[in-house]
N, C-alpha and C positions, 0 to 999 in steps of 0.2 A: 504493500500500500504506500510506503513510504516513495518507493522509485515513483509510482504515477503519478503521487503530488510533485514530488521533485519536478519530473516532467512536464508535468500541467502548468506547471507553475513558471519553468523556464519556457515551453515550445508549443504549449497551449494543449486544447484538451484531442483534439484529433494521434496529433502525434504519440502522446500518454496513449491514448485506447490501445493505437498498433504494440505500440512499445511491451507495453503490459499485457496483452494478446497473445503477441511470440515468445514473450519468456514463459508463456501458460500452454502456451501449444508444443513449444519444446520440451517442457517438466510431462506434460502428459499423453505426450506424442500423436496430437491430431491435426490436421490440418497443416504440417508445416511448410507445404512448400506454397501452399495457397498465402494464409499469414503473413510468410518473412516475403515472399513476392509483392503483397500488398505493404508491408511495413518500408521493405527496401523502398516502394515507390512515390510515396507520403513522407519520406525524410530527404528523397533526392528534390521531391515539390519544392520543400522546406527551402533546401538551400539554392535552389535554382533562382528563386524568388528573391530573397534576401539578400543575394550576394550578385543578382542581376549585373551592377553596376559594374563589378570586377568582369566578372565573366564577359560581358559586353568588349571593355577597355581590351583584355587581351585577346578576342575573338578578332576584334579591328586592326592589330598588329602582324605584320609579316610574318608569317608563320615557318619559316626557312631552319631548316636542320642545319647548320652550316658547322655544327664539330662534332667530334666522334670520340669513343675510346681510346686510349692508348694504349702502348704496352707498360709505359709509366704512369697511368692513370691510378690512382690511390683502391684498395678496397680500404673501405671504411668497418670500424666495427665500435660500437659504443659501450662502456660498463663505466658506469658514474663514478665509482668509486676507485678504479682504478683496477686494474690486474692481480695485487697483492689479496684484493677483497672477494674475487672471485671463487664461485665455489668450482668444485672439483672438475665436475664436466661445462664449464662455462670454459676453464679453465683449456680443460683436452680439446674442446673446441677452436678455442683462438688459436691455440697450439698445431693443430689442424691447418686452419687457415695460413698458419706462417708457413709450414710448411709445400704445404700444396699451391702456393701464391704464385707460381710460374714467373718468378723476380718484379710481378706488379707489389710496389711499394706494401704493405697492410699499416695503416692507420689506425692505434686505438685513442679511442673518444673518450677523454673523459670531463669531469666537473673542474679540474685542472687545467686542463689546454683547450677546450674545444672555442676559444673566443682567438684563438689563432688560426683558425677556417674558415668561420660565419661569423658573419654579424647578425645579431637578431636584438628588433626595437626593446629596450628597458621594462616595458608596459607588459610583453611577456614573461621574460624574464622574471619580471618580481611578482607574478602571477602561477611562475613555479615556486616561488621561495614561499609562497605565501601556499601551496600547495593547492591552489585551486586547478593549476593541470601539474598532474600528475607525470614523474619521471618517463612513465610508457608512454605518454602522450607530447612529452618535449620533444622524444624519440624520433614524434614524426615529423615535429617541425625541425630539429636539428637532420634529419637522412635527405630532406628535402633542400634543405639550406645547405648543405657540405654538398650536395649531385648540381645542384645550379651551380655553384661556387665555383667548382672545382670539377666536375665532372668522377668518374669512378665509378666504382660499385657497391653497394652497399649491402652487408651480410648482417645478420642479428648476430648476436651471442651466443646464439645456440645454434648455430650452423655448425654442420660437423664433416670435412671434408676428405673421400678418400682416394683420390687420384687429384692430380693436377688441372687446377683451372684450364680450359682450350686457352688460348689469344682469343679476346675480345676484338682486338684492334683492326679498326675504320668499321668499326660496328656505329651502331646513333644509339641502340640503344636494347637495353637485354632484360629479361628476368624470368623466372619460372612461371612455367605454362603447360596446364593440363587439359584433357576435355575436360565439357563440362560435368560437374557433378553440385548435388549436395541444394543447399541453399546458400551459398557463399555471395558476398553483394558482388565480388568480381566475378562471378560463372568463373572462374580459375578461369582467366585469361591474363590474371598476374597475378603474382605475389610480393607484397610489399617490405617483405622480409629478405628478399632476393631483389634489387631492382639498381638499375645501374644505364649509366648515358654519359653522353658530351655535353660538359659544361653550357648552360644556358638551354640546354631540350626545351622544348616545346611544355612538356610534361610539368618540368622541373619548376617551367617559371612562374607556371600554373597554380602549382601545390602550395610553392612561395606565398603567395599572392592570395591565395585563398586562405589558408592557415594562418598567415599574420592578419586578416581582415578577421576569421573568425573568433578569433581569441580576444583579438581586440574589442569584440563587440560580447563576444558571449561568458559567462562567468561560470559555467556548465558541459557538458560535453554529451552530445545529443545521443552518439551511441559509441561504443568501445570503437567500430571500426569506421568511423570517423573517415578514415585515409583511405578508406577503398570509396566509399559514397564519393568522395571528391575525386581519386582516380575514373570514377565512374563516369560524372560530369566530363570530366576530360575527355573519356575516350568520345563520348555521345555529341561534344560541344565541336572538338576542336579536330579537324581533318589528320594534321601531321599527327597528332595522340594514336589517333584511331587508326593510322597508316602502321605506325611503329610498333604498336604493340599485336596489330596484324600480323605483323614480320615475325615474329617472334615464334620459331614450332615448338611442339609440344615438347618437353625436354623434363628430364630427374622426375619420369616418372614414379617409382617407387620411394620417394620423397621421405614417408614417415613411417615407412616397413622398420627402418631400426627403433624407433624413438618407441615404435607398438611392442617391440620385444625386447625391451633396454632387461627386464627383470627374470626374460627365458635362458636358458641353457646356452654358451657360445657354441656356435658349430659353424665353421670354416666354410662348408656347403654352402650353408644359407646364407653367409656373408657373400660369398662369389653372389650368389642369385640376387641379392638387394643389391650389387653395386655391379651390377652389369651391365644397365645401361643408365645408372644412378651415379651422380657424384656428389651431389650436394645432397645433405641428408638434414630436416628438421626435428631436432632433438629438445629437449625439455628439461628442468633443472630440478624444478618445483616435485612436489610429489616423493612419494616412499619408494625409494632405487638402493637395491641390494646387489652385492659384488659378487654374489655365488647365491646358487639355489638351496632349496633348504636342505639336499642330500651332500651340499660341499662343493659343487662342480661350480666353476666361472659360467656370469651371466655377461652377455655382450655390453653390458656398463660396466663390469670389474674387466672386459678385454680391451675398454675404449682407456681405462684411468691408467690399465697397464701399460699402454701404447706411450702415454705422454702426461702421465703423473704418477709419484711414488705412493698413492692412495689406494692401491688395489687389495 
């Protein structure tokens, strides 16, 4: 009850209805994919509406791709607190990532240096300090802010990598992409956890520009995936959006086959089968993860910590 006043109270009573609808249709599994279709479509209203003004300004702008990835183009990865603070598989993660980085630079992000890539207005800023957006959600205006800036690519923390990145380079613009499934606001046509381009994309200046109007104006956050609704508007609003992320084939399909058995048995087998036509794998920190099963044997989280931490 609490969430729909919240909601009512910040996005009025329509949006609360859906809002409050899909988190009841999820908990008791009816109607979801009707629901979160209708919900996805009443929040993208929302902000098509309200934020006309942007959307307008850079819809009238030359829409031109004119840079691309490099081979020096940074991957970016964020942990606020720095690397020391990371937990264990955040940790084999980044570790991961250094490794497998095919010599593009890896950039870690923290609450430390990150004002030496972006600039981002005061007004948010002190809108995290004050904790009205929350760390996950600086996350997405800081990945947005470092890809305009700088161009690269940007990985979460829980990316877990096992072969070497391809070459990006004279790509515009890359990220994971599946068919469709699910109710996801992107139908997997990206993911925002994986997403990367040339400095000033189309996409990038998009996110920018939206993201600092919304914060600026809103003191709430309409729904967790905030960042796909607004990639969404992109792809629907803006041509080169919708061209690039076209481009983009289906790729790391078995994406979260490890993260589903981080607590099973390791077997060598099934690691070959999940990274076979897999590289980038979405992994999870959160939650009860044991090193061995309960007969003693290694589970593929006590084979990942072994690979690149003394925690196993």
């Amino acid at each position: 009850m609490s969430n729909f006043k919240n909601a009512q109270k910040d996005f009025g009573n329509k949006i609360a209805f859906w809002i409050s609808l899909n988190d009841i249709g999820r908990r008791f599994n009816f109607s979801k994919q009707y629901v979160a279709a209708k919900k996805h479509a009443i929040i993208k209203d929302y902000l098509r509406s309200k934020y006309a003004k942007i959307i307008q300004n850079i819809k009238s702008q030359q829409q031109v791709i004119d840079t691309k990835i490099e081979d020096t183009s940074p991957i970016w990865i964020c942990w606020w607190d720095g690397e020391e603070q990371m937990p264990a598989l955040t940790r084999a993660c980044y570790q991961s990532v250094c490794k497998y980085a095919n010599k593009q630079p890896v950039r870690l992000i923290t609450k430390y240096n990150y004002q030496e890539y972006v600039t981002i207005p005061a007004e948010i800023t002190e809108k995290v300090k004050s904790k009205l957006i929350t760390l996950t959600h600086f996350s997405d205006i800081l990945r947005m802010c470092l890809l305009y800036e700088n161009g690269g690519i940007w990985l979460d923390a829980t990316i877990y990598l096992t072969q070497d990145m391809p070459s990006y380079a004279q790509k515009n613009f890359t990220t994971i992409k599946h068919p469709p499934s699910g109710t996801f606001v992107s139908n997997c046509l990206w993911s925002g956890f994986c997403i990367g381009g040339g400095k000033h994309h189309p996409l990038f200046t998009f996110m920018r520009a939206m993201l600092f109007d919304y914060w600026k104006k809103e003191t709430s956050l309409i729904d967790y995936y905030l960042i796909d609704y607004l990639i969404s508007l992109a792809y629907e609003q803006l041509p080169s959006v919708n061209q690039s992320i076209q481009g983009v084939p289906h790729n790391n399909i078995q994406l979260y086959a490890l993260q589903q058995n981080l607590n099973n048995a390791f077997d060598n087998t099934l690691l070959d089968e999940y990274t076979s036509d897999t590289f980038i794998h979405k992994l999870r920190w959160k939650g009860q993860l044991s090193t061995k099963t309960e007969d003693g044997k290694p589970t593929f989280y006590g084979h990942i910590l072994s690979r690149y931490t003394d925690q196993n």
